[in-house]
N, CA, C and O of each residue as an XYZ file, in Angstrom:
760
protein
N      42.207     -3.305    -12.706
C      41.787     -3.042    -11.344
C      40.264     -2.892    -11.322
O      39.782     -2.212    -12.228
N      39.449     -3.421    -10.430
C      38.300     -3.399    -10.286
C      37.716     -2.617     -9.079
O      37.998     -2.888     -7.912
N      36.748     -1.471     -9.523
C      36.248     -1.109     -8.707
C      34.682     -1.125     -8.105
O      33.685     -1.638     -8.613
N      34.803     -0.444     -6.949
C      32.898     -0.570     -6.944
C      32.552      0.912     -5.804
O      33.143      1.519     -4.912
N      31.289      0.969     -6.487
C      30.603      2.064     -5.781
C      29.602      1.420     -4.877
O      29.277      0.234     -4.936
N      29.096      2.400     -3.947
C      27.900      2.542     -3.204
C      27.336      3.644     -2.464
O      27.671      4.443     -1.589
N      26.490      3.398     -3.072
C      25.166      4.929     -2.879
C      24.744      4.958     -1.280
O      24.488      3.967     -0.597
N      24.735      6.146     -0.912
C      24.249      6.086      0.390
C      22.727      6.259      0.729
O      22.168      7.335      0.515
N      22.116      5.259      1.222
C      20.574      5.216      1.166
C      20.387      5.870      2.939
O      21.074      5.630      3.932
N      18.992      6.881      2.740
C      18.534      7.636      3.756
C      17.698      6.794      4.745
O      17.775      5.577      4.578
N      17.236      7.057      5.335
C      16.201      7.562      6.450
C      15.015      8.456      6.055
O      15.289      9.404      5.319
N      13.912      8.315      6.383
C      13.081      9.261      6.213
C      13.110     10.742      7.591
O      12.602     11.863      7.582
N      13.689     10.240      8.289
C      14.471     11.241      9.234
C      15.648     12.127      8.801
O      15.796     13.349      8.835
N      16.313     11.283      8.449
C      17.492     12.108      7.741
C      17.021     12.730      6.585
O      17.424     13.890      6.665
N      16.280     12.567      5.380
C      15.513     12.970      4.506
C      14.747     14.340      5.089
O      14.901     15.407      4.495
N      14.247     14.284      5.806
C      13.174     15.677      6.249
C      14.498     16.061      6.857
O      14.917     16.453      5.768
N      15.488     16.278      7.639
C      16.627     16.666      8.226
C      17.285     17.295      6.972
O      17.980     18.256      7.301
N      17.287     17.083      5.781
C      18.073     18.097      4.533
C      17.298     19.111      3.942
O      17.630     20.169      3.406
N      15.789     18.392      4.216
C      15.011     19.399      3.996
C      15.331     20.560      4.745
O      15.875     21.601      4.376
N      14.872     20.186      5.944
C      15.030     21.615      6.811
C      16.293     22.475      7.059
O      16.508     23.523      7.668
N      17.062     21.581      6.318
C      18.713     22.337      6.252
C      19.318     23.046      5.084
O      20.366     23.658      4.881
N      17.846     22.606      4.125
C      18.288     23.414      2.885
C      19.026     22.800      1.579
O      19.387     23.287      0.508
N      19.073     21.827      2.014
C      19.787     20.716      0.677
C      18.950     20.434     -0.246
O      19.480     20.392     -1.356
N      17.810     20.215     -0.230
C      16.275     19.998     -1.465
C      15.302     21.114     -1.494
O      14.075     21.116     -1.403
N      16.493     22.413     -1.702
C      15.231     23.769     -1.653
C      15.247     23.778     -3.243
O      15.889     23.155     -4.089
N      14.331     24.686     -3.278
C      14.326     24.961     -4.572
C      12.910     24.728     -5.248
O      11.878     24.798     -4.581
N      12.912     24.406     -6.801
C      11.828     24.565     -7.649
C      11.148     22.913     -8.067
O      10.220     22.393     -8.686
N      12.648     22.491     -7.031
C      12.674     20.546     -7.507
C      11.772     19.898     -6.256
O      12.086     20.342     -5.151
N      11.062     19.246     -6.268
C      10.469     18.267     -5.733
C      11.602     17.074     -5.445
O      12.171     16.555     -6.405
N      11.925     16.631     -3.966
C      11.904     15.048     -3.996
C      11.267     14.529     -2.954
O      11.107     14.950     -1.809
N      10.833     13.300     -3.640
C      10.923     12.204     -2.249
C      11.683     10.875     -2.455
O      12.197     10.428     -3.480
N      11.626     10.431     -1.373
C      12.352      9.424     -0.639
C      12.028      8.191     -0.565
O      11.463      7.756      0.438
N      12.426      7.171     -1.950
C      11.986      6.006     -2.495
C      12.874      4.593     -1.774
O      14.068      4.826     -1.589
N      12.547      3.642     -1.500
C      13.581      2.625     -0.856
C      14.558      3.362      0.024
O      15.500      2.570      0.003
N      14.815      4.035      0.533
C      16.114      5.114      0.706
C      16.835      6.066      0.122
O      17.599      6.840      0.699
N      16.560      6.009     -1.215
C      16.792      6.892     -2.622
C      16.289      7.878     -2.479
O      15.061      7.911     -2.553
N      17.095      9.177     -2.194
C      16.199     10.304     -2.582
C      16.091     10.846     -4.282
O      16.931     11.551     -4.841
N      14.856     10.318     -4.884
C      14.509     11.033     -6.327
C      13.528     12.098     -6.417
O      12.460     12.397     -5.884
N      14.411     12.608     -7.412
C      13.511     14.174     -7.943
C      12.233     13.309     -8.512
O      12.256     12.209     -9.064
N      10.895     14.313     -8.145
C       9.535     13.942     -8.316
C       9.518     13.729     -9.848
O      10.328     14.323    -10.559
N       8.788     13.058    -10.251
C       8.690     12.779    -11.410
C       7.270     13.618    -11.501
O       6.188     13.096    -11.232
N       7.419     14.946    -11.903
C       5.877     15.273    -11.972
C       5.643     15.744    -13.619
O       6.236     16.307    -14.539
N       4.132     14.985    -13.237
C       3.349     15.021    -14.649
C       2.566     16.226    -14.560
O       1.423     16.442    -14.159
N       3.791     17.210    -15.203
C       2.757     18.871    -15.243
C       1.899     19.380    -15.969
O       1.324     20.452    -15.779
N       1.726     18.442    -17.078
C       1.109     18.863    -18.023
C      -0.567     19.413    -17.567
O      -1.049     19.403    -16.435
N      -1.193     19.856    -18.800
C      -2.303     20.363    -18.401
C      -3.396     19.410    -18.099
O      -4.270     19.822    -17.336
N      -3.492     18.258    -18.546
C      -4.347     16.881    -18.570
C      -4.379     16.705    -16.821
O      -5.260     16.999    -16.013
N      -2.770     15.984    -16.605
C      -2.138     15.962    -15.431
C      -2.914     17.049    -14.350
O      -3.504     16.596    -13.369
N      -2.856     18.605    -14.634
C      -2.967     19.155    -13.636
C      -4.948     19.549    -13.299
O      -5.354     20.091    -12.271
N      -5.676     19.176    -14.250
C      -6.994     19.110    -14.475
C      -7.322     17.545    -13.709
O      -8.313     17.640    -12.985
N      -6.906     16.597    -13.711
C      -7.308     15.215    -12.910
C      -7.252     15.849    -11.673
O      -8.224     16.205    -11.006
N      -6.242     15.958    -11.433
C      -5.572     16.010     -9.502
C      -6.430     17.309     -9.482
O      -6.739     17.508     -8.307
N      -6.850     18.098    -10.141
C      -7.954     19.486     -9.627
C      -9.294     18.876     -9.334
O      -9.945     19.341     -8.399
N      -9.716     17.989     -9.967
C     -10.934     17.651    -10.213
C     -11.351     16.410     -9.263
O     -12.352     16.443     -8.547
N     -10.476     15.324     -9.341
C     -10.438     14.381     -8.531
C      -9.908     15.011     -7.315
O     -10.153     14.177     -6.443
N      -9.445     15.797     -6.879
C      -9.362     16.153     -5.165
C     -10.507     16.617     -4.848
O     -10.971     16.205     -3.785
N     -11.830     18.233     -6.161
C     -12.857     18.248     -5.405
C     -13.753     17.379     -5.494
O     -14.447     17.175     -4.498
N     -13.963     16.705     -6.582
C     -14.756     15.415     -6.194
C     -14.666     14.772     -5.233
O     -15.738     14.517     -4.683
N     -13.169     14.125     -4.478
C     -13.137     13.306     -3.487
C     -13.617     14.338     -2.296
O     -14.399     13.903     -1.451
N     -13.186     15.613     -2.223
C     -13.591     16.609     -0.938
C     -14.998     16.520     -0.797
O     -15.498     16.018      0.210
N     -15.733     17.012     -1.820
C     -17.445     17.555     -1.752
C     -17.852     16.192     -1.489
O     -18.631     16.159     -0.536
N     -17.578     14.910     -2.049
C     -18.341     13.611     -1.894
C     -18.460     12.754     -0.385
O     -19.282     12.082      0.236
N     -16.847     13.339     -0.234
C     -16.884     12.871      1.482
C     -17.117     13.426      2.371
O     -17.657     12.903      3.346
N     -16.746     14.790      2.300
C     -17.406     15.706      2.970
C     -16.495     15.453      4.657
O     -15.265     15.466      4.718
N     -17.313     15.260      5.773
C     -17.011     15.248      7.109
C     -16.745     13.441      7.673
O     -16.788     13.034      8.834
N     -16.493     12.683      6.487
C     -15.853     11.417      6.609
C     -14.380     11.406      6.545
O     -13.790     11.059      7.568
N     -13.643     11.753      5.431
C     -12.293     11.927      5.207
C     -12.022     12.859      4.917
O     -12.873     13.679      4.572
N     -10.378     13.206      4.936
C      -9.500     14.177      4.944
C      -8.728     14.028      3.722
O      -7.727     13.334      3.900
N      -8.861     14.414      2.662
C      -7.758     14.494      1.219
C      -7.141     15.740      1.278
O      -7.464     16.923      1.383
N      -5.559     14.661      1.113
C      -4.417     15.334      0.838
C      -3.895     15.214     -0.428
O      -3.543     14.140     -0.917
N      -3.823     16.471     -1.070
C      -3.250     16.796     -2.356
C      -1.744     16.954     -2.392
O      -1.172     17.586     -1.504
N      -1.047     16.360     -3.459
C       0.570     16.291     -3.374
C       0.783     16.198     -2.135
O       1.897     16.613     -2.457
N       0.838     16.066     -1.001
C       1.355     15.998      0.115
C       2.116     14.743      0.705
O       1.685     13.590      0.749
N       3.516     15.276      1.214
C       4.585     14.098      1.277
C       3.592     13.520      2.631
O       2.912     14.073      3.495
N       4.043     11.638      2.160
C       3.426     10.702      3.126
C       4.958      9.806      3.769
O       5.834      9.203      3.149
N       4.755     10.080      5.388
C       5.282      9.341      5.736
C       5.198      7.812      5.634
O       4.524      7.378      6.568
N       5.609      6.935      4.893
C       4.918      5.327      4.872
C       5.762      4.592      5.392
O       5.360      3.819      6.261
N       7.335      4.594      4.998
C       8.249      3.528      5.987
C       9.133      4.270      6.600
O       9.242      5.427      6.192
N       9.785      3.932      7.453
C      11.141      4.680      7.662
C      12.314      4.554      6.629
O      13.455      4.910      6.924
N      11.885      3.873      5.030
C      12.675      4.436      4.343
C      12.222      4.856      2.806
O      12.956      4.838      1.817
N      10.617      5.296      2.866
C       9.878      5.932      2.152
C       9.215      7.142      2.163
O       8.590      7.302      3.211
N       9.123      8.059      1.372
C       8.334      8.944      1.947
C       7.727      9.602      0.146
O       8.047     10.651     -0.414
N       7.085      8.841     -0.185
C       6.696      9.384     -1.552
C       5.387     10.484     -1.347
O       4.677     10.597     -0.347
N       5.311     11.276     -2.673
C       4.311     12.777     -2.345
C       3.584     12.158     -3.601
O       3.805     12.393     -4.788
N       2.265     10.943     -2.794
C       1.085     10.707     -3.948
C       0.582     12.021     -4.493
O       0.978     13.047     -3.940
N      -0.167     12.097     -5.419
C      -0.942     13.170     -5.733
C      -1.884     13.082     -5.010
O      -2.064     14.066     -4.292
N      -2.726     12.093     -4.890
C      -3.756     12.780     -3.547
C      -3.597     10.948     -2.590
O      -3.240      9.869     -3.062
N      -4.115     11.368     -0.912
C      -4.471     10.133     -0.579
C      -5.373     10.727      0.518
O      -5.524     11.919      0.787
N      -5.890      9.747      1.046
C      -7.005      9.867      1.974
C      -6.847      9.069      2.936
O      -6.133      8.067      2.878
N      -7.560      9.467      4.015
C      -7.293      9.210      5.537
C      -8.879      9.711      6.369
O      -9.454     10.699      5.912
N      -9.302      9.200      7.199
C     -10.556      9.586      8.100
C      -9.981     11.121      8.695
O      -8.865     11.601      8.892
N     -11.291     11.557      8.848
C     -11.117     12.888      9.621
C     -10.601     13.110     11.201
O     -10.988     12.575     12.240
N      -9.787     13.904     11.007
C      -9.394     13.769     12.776
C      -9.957     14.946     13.441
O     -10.464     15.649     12.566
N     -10.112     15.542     14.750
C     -10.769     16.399     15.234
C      -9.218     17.942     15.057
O      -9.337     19.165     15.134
N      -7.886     17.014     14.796
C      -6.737     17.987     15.121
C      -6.814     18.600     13.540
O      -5.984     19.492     13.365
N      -7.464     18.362     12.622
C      -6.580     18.435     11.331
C      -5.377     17.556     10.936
O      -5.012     17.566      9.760
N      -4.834     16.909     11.712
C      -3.613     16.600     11.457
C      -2.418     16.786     11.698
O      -1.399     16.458     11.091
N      -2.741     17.795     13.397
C      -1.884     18.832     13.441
C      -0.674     17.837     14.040
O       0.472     17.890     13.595
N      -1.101     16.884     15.152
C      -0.591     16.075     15.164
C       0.491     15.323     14.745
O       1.514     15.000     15.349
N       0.075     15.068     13.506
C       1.466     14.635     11.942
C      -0.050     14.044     11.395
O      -1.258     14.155     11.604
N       1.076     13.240     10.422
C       0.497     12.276      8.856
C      -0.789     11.183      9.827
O      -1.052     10.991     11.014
N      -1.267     10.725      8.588
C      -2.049      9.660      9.247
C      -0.719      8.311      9.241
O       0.228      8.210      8.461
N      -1.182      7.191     10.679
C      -0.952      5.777     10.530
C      -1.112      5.264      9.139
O      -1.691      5.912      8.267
N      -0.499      3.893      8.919
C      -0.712      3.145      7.781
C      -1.948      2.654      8.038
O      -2.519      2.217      7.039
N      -2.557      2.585      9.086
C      -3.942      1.934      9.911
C      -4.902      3.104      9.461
O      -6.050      2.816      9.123
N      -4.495      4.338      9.446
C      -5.645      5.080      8.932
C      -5.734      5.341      7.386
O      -6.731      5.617      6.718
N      -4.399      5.177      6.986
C      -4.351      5.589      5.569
C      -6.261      4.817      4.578
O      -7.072      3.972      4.957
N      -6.223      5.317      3.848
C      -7.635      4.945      3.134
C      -7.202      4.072      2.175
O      -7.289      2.852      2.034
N      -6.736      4.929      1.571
C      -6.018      5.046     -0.193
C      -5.345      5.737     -0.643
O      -5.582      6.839     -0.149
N      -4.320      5.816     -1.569
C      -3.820      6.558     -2.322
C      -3.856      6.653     -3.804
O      -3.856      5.652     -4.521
N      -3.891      8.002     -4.299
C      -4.374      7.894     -5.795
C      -3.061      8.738     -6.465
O      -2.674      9.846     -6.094
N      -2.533      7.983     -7.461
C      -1.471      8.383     -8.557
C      -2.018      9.015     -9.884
O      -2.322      8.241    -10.792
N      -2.176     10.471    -10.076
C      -2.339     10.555    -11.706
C      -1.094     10.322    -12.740
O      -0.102     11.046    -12.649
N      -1.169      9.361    -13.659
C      -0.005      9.245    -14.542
C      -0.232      8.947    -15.746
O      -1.143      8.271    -16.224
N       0.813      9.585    -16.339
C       0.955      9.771    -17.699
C       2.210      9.024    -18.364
O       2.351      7.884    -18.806
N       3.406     10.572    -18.210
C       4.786      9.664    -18.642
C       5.133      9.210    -17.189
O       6.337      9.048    -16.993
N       4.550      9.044    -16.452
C       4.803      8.625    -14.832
C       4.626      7.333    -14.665
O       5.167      6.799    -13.696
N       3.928      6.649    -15.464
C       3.034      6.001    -15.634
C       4.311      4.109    -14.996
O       4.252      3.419    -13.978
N       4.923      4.055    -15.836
C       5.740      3.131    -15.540
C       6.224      3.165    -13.929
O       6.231      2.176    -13.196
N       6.483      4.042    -13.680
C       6.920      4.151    -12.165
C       6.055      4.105    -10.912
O       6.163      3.958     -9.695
N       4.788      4.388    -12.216
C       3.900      4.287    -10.647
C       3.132      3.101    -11.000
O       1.997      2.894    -10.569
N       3.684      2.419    -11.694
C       2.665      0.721    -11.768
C       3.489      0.182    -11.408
O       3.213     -0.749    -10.651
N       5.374      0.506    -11.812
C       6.618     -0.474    -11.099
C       6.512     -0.361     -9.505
O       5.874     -0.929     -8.619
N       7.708      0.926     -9.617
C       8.371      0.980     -8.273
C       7.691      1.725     -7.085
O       8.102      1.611     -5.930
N       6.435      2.632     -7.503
C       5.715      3.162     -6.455
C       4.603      1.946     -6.300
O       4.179      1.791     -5.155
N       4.141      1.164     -7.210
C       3.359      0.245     -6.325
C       3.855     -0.521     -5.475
O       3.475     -0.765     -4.330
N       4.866     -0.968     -6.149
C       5.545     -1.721     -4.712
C       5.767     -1.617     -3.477
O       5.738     -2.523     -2.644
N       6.057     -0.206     -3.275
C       6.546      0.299     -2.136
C       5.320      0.331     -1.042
O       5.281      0.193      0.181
N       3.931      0.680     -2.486
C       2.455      0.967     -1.699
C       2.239     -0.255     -1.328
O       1.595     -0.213     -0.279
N       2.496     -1.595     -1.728
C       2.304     -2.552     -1.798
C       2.702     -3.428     -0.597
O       1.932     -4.264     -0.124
N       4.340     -3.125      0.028
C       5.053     -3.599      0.732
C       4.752     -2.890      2.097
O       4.716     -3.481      3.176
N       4.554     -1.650      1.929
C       4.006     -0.973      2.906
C       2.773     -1.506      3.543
O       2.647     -1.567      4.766
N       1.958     -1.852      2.784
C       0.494     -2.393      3.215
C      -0.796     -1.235      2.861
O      -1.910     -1.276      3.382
N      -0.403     -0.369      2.002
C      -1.142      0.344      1.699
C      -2.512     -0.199      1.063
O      -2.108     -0.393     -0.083
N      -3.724     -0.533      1.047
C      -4.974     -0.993      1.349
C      -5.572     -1.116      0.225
O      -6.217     -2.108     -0.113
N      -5.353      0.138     -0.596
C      -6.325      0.664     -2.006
C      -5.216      1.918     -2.169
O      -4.788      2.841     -1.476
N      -4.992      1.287     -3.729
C      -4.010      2.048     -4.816
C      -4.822      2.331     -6.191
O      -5.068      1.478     -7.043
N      -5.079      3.286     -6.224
C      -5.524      3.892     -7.645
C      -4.634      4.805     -8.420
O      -4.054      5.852     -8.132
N      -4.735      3.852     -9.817
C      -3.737      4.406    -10.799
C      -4.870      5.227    -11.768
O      -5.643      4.548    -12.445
N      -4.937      6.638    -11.809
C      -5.352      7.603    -13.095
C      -4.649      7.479    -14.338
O      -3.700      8.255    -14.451
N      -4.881      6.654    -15.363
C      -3.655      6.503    -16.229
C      -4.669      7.048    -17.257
O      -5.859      6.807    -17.462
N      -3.686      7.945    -17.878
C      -4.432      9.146    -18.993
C      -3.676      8.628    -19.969
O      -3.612      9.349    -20.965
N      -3.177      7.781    -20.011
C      -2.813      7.324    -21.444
C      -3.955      6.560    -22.441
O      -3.990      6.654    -23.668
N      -4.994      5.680    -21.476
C      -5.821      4.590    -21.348
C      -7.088      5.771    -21.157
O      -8.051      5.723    -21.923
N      -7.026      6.576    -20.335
C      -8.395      7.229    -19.569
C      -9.212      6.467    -18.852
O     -10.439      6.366    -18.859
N      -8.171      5.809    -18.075
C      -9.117      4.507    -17.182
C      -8.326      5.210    -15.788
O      -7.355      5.965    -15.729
N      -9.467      4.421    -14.368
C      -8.695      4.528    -13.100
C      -8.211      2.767    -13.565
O      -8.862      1.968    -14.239
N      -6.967      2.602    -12.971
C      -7.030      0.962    -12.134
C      -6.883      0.906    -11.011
O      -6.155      1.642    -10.345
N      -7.709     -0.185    -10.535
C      -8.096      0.383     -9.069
C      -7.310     -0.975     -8.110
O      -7.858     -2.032     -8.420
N      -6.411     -1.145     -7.261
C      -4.962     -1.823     -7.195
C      -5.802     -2.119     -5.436
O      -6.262     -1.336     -4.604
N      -5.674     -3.663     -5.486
C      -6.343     -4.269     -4.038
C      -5.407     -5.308     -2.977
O      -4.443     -5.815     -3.550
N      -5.521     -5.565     -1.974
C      -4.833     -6.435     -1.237
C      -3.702     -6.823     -1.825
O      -3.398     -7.642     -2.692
N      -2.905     -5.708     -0.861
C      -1.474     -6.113     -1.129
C      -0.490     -6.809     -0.427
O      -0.394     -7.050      0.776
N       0.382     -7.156     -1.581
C       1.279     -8.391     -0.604
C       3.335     -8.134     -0.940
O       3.920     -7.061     -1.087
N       3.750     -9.121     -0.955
C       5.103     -8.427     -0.974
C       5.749     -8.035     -2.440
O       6.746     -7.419     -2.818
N       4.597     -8.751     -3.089
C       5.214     -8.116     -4.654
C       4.085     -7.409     -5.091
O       4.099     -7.943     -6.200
N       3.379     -6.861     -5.137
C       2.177     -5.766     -5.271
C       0.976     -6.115     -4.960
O       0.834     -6.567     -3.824
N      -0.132     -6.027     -5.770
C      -1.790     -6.619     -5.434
C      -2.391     -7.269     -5.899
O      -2.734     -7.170     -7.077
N      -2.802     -8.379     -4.932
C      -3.264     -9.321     -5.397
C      -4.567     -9.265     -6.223
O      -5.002    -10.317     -6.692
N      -5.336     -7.884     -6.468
C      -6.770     -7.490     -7.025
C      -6.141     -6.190     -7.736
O      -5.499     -5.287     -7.198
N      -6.643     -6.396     -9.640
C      -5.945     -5.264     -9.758
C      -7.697     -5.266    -11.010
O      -8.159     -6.298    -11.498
N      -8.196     -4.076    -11.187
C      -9.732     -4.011    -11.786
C      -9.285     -2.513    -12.524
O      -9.051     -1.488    -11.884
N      -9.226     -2.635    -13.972
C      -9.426     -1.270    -14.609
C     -11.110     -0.653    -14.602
O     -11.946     -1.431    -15.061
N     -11.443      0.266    -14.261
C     -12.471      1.180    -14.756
C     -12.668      2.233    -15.517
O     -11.852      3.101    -15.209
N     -13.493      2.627    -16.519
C     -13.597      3.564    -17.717
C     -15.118      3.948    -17.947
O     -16.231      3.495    -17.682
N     -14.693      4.754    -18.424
C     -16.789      5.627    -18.840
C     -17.227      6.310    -17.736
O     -16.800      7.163    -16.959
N     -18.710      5.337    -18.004
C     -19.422      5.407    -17.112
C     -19.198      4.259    -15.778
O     -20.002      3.934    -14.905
N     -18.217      3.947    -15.939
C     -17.980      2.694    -15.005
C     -18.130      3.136    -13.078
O     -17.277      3.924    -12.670
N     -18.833      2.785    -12.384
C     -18.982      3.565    -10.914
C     -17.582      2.819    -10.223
O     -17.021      1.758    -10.498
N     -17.270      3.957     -9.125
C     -15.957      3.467     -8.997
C     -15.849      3.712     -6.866
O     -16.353      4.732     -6.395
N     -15.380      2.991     -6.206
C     -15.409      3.671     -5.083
C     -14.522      3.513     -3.778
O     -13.872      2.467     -3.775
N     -14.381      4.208     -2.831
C     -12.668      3.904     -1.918
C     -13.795      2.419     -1.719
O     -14.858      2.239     -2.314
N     -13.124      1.489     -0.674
C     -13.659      0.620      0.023
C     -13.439      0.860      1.319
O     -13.720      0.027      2.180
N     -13.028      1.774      1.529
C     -13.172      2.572      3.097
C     -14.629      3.451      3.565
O     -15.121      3.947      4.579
N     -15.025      3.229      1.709
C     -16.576      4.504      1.876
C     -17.199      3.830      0.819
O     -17.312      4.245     -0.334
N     -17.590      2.791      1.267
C     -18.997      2.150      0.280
C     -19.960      2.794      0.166
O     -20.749      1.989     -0.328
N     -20.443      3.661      0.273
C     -21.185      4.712      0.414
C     -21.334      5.516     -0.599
O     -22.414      5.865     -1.076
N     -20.273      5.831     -0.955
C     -20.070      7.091     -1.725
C     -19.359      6.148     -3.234
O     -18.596      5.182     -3.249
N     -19.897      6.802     -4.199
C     -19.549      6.343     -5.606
C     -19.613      7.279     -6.434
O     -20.551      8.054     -6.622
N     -18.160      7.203     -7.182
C     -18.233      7.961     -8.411
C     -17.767      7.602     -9.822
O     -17.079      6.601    -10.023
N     -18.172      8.479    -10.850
C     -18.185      7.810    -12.048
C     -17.211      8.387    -12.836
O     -17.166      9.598    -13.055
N     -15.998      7.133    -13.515
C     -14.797      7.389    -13.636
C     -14.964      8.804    -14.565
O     -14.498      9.859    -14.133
N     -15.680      8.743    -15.900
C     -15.656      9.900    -16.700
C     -15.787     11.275    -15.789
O     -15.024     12.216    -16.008
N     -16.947     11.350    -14.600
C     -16.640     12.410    -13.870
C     -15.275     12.862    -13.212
O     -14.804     13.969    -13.471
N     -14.538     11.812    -12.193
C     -13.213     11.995    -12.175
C     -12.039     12.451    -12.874
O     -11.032     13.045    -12.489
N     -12.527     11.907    -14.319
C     -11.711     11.962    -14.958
C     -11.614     13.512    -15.851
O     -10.665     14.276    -16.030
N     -13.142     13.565    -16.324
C     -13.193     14.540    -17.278
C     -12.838     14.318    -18.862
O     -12.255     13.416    -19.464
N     -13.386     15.415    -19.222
C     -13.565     14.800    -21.068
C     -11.354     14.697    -21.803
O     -10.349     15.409    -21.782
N     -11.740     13.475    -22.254
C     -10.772     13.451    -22.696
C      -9.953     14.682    -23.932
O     -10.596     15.315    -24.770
N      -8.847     14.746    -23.793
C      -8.413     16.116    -25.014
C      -8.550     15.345    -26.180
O      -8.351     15.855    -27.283
């Protein structure tokens, strides 16, 4: 006898709807991949938690009263995505945000620090950034100690993909303006 399963894929409505009902409380992180709700894959380590410290005040102090960086903070992107980049950026609004999330029209960029994450966020989270239309994808990969910095995307990821390391200057393309240098972002390797 042959059988078969099937998984029931969400909504990003229904997704924040379990939230608020208490079904994803706890100490676990998820978000909401293709329709999949998966536990966060977070890279806690101390490396991990020194990038996303450092690269959020760098991106804060550098932009200052241009953009708005959000740290871990869940992003609405499709109605059947809702992944929690480690940081992304968006122009400043006069509300804060009170509003909600930014548009995909305002989104800037989003930046991934990864480690053992690392596969998932070059597979299945670029894609999603990818399919979405997300603009500028930066991968922190501390395995390498490089950013890669992930460009014009299309239905299978980006068509511009540029590693940077060192002293290499690095910058959104939403803020030509402002440049920084990956080793600063990054910080001294362990």
């Amino acid at each position: 006898m042959q059988t078969s399963t099937t998984a029931k894929t969400f909504t990003a409505d229904e997704f924040y709807r379990l939230e608020e009902l208490g079904f994803l409380e706890g100490n676990e992180r998820f978000e909401l991949l293709d329709g999949r709700i998966v536990h966060r894959h977070d890279d806690v380590g101390p490396a991990h938690l020194s990038v996303v410290v450092r690269m959020t005040e760098k991106f804060v102090l550098a932009l200052g009263d241009q953009a708005t960086v959000f740290p871990q903070v869940s992003l609405r992107l499709t109605p059947r995505s809702t992944p929690i980049p480690d940081i992304y950026v968006a122009p400043k609004r006069a509300d804060y945000y009170r509003s909600g999330g930014p548009t995909l029209d305002e989104l800037e960029a989003v930046v991934e620090v990864a480690d053992s994450s690392l596969a998932i966020d070059r597979g299945e989270k670029l894609r999603i950034y990818a399919r979405a239309g997300v603009r500028e994808y930066w991968i922190a990969n501390l395995r390498a100690w490089t950013i890669e910095k992930h460009r014009l995307p299309n239905a299978r990821g980006y068509g511009e993909v540029k590693p940077y390391s060192g002293s290499d200057g690095i910058r959104f393309e939403a803020y030509p303006g402002v440049r920084f240098v990956v080793d600063g972002l990054l910080g001294p390797r362990a």
